[in-house]
N, C-alpha and C positions, 0 to 999 in steps of 0.2 A: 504494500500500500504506500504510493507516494502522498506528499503533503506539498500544498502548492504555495508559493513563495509568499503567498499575503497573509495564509491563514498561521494563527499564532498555535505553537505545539502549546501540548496538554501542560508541560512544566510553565511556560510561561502563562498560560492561564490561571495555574495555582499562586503563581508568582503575583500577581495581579488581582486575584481574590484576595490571597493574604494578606496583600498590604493594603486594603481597603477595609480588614477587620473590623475599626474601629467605627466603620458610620454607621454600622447595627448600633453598635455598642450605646453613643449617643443616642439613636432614634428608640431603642429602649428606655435608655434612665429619661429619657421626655418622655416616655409615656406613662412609666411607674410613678415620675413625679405630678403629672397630669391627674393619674389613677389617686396618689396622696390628695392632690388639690382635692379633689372631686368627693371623697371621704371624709375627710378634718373638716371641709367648711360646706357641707351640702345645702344650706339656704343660700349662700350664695354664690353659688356656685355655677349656676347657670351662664351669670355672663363671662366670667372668669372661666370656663371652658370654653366661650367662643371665642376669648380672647388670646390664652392658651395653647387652643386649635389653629388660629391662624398664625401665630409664631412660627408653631409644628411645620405646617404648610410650607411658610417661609424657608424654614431649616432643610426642611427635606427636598424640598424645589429647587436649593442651590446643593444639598446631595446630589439630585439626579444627572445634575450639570457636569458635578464634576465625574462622577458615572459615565455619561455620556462621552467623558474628554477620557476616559484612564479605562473601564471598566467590559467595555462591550465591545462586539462586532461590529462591521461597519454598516451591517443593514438597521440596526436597529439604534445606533447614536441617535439620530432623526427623532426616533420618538421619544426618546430619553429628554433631550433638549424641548421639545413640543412638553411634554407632560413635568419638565423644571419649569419652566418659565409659564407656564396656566395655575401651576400650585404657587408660584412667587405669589403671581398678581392677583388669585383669589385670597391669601394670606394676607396681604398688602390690603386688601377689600375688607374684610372681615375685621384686622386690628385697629381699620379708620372708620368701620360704621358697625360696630359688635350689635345695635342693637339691630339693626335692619334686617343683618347675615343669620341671629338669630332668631326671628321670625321668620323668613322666609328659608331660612334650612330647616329651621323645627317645624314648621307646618308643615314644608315639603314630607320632609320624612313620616311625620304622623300620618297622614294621606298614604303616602308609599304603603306603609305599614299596614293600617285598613284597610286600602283596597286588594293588595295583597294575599293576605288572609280572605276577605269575601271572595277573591277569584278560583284562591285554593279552596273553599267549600264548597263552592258550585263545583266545583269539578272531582271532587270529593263522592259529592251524590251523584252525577249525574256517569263518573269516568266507571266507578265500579271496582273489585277487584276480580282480576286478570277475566277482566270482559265479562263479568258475571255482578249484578247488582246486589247487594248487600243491605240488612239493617245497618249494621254498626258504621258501613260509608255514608246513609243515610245524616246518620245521629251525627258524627262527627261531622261532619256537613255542616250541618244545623252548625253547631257547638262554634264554627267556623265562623261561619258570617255573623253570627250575634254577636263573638267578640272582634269580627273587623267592623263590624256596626258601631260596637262600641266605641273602639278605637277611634273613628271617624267623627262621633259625635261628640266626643269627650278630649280634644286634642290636649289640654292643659294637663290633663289628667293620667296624660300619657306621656307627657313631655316630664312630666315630676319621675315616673317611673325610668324613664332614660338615661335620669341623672345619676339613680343609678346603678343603671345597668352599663352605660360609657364608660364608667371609672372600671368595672370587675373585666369589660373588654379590653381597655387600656394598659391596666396588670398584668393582666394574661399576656397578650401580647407585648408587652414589653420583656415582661421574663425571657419569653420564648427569642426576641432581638438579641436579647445580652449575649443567651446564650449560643444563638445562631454567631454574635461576635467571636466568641472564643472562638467556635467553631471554625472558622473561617482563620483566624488566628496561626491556628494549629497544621492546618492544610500542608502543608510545603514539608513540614517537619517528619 
Protein backbone atom coordinates (compact mmCIF):
# COMPACT_ATOMS: atom_id res chain seq x y z
CA UNK A 1 0.00 0.00 0.00
CA UNK A 2 1.46 3.23 -1.07
CA UNK A 3 0.72 6.70 0.70
CA UNK A 4 0.43 9.72 -1.52
CA UNK A 5 2.72 12.73 -0.81
CA UNK A 6 -0.18 15.17 0.69
CA UNK A 7 -1.66 12.61 2.87
CA UNK A 8 -0.12 12.88 6.43
CA UNK A 9 1.16 9.12 7.95
CA UNK A 10 -0.76 7.70 10.89
CA UNK A 11 2.48 8.88 13.22
CA UNK A 12 2.08 12.33 12.26
CA UNK A 13 -1.49 12.25 12.94
CA UNK A 14 -0.97 11.15 16.56
CA UNK A 15 1.62 13.72 16.47
CA UNK A 16 -0.82 16.27 15.90
CA UNK A 17 -3.79 14.98 18.00
CA UNK A 18 -1.37 14.84 20.91
CA UNK A 19 -0.25 18.09 20.86
CA UNK A 20 -3.63 19.58 20.72
CA UNK A 21 -4.44 17.54 24.06
CA UNK A 22 -5.16 20.31 25.82
CA UNK A 23 -8.32 22.09 24.01
CA UNK A 24 -10.40 19.18 25.47
CA UNK A 25 -8.99 19.68 28.49
CA UNK A 26 -10.08 23.58 28.67
CA UNK A 27 -13.48 22.90 26.99
CA UNK A 28 -14.09 20.55 29.93
CA UNK A 29 -13.19 22.45 33.06
CA UNK A 30 -15.72 25.32 31.17
CA UNK A 31 -18.11 23.01 31.33
CA UNK A 32 -17.68 21.54 34.99
CA UNK A 33 -17.26 25.10 35.99
CA UNK A 34 -20.60 26.04 33.82
CA UNK A 35 -22.00 22.67 35.55
CA UNK A 36 -20.77 24.42 39.28
CA UNK A 37 -22.29 27.86 38.11
CA UNK A 38 -25.55 26.24 37.33
CA UNK A 39 -25.61 24.35 40.81
CA UNK A 40 -24.36 26.81 43.68
CA UNK A 41 -26.49 29.70 42.30
CA UNK A 42 -29.78 28.16 40.44
CA UNK A 43 -32.16 31.20 40.88
CA UNK A 44 -29.93 32.85 39.19
CA UNK A 45 -28.78 31.39 37.19
CA UNK A 46 -30.57 31.45 34.14
CA UNK A 47 -28.81 34.46 32.78
CA UNK A 48 -25.44 33.66 33.91
CA UNK A 49 -25.76 30.49 31.65
CA UNK A 50 -26.53 32.55 28.72
CA UNK A 51 -23.82 34.59 29.48
CA UNK A 52 -21.50 31.67 30.25
CA UNK A 53 -22.71 29.94 27.14
CA UNK A 54 -21.64 32.59 24.93
CA UNK A 55 -18.15 32.94 26.34
CA UNK A 56 -18.11 28.99 25.76
CA UNK A 57 -19.04 29.79 22.02
CA UNK A 58 -16.56 32.33 21.91
CA UNK A 59 -13.62 29.98 23.29
CA UNK A 60 -14.54 27.18 21.20
CA UNK A 61 -15.03 29.09 17.90
CA UNK A 62 -11.55 30.21 18.17
CA UNK A 63 -10.66 26.34 19.11
CA UNK A 64 -12.16 25.37 15.86
CA UNK A 65 -9.95 27.93 14.18
CA UNK A 66 -7.12 26.83 15.32
CA UNK A 67 -8.30 23.07 14.57
CA UNK A 68 -8.99 24.02 11.31
CA UNK A 69 -5.19 25.64 10.87
CA UNK A 70 -3.15 22.51 12.83
CA UNK A 71 -5.69 19.68 13.35
CA UNK A 72 -7.55 18.32 10.19
CA UNK A 73 -7.47 17.30 6.52
CA UNK A 74 -7.66 19.60 3.96
CA UNK A 75 -11.35 18.76 2.90
CA UNK A 76 -12.72 19.51 5.89
CA UNK A 77 -10.54 22.91 7.29
CA UNK A 78 -13.50 24.65 5.29
CA UNK A 79 -15.94 23.67 7.69
CA UNK A 80 -13.89 23.90 10.72
CA UNK A 81 -13.27 27.63 9.90
CA UNK A 82 -17.25 28.17 8.80
CA UNK A 83 -18.48 26.51 12.09
CA UNK A 84 -15.30 28.99 14.28
CA UNK A 85 -16.25 32.00 13.05
CA UNK A 86 -20.79 31.33 13.26
CA UNK A 87 -19.85 30.05 17.05
CA UNK A 88 -17.59 33.45 17.49
CA UNK A 89 -20.30 35.65 16.24
CA UNK A 90 -23.29 33.84 17.93
CA UNK A 91 -21.03 34.09 21.25
CA UNK A 92 -20.29 37.70 20.56
CA UNK A 93 -24.51 37.95 20.06
CA UNK A 94 -25.60 36.40 23.20
CA UNK A 95 -22.79 38.09 25.65
CA UNK A 96 -24.01 41.72 24.14
CA UNK A 97 -27.88 40.85 24.30
CA UNK A 98 -28.19 37.65 27.13
CA UNK A 99 -31.58 38.61 27.55
CA UNK A 100 -32.98 38.46 23.97
CA UNK A 101 -30.49 35.00 23.09
CA UNK A 102 -32.28 33.99 26.10
CA UNK A 103 -35.64 34.01 25.16
CA UNK A 104 -35.40 33.37 21.84
CA UNK A 105 -33.08 30.13 22.56
CA UNK A 106 -35.30 29.12 25.56
CA UNK A 107 -38.45 29.28 23.61
CA UNK A 108 -36.98 27.96 20.78
CA UNK A 109 -35.89 24.97 22.60
CA UNK A 110 -39.10 24.43 24.61
CA UNK A 111 -41.03 24.35 21.36
CA UNK A 112 -38.37 21.83 19.90
CA UNK A 113 -38.88 19.95 22.88
CA UNK A 114 -42.84 19.72 22.78
CA UNK A 115 -43.25 19.37 19.49
CA UNK A 116 -40.86 16.78 19.53
CA UNK A 117 -42.28 14.42 21.87
CA UNK A 118 -46.05 15.14 20.38
CA UNK A 119 -44.49 13.82 16.85
CA UNK A 120 -42.86 10.89 18.78
CA UNK A 121 -46.46 9.90 20.14
CA UNK A 122 -48.37 10.15 17.01
CA UNK A 123 -46.02 7.82 15.76
CA UNK A 124 -45.85 5.81 18.67
CA UNK A 125 -49.72 4.89 18.10
CA UNK A 126 -50.01 5.03 14.97
CA UNK A 127 -46.07 3.31 13.67
CA UNK A 128 -46.82 0.16 15.86
CA UNK A 129 -44.56 -2.43 16.85
CA UNK A 130 -42.79 -4.36 14.04
CA UNK A 131 -45.92 -3.42 11.99
CA UNK A 132 -48.26 -4.97 14.30
CA UNK A 133 -50.49 -2.22 16.42
CA UNK A 134 -50.35 -2.56 20.17
CA UNK A 135 -52.09 -1.37 23.55
CA UNK A 136 -49.13 -0.31 25.24
CA UNK A 137 -47.96 1.80 21.78
CA UNK A 138 -51.30 3.10 22.14
CA UNK A 139 -50.81 4.24 25.88
CA UNK A 140 -47.41 5.53 25.51
CA UNK A 141 -48.60 7.42 22.71
CA UNK A 142 -51.12 9.02 24.66
CA UNK A 143 -48.53 9.60 27.63
CA UNK A 144 -46.50 11.32 24.70
CA UNK A 145 -48.34 14.15 23.47
CA UNK A 146 -49.94 15.16 26.81
CA UNK A 147 -46.50 15.65 28.12
CA UNK A 148 -45.38 17.59 24.78
CA UNK A 149 -48.73 19.22 25.22
CA UNK A 150 -47.58 20.13 28.37
CA UNK A 151 -44.24 21.10 27.55
CA UNK A 152 -45.70 23.43 24.98
CA UNK A 153 -48.13 25.09 27.19
CA UNK A 154 -46.08 25.43 30.01
CA UNK A 155 -42.74 26.98 28.54
CA UNK A 156 -41.50 28.68 31.88
CA UNK A 157 -42.08 25.61 33.60
CA UNK A 158 -39.90 23.81 31.57
CA UNK A 159 -37.38 26.32 31.11
CA UNK A 160 -36.94 26.04 35.30
CA UNK A 161 -36.40 22.26 34.67
CA UNK A 162 -33.52 22.91 32.14
CA UNK A 163 -31.71 24.64 34.44
CA UNK A 164 -31.29 21.88 35.73
CA UNK A 165 -30.87 19.53 33.71
CA UNK A 166 -27.94 21.83 31.52
CA UNK A 167 -25.67 21.99 34.41
CA UNK A 168 -25.91 17.59 35.08
CA UNK A 169 -25.26 17.62 30.92
CA UNK A 170 -22.43 20.10 31.20
CA UNK A 171 -20.61 17.76 34.03
CA UNK A 172 -21.02 14.88 32.37
CA UNK A 173 -19.79 16.08 29.49
CA UNK A 174 -17.09 17.94 30.69
CA UNK A 175 -15.78 14.86 32.74
CA UNK A 176 -15.87 12.97 29.65
CA UNK A 177 -13.53 16.29 27.64
CA UNK A 178 -10.83 16.08 30.45
CA UNK A 179 -10.68 12.82 30.11
CA UNK A 180 -10.87 12.43 26.32
CA UNK A 181 -7.62 15.28 27.17
CA UNK A 182 -5.41 12.97 28.75
CA UNK A 183 -6.41 10.64 26.26
CA UNK A 184 -5.32 12.30 23.46
CA UNK A 185 -2.25 13.27 25.62
CA UNK A 186 -1.02 9.81 25.85
CA UNK A 187 -1.42 8.85 22.01
CA UNK A 188 2.03 9.08 20.78
CA UNK A 189 3.52 7.43 23.92
Amino acid sequence: MTVAANTPTELEMKEVLSSLWWMPLIRGILLILFAILMFVQPGSTLLSLIWFMGIYWIVDGVFCLIEGVRGHAEKSRLWMFIGGVVSILAGFFIVGNPIAAGMVGGTFLVYLIGITTIITGVMMIFAGRDGHWTWWGVIMGILYIVFGIFIVANPLMTLATLVWLIPIWALVSGIFAVALSFQLRTITE
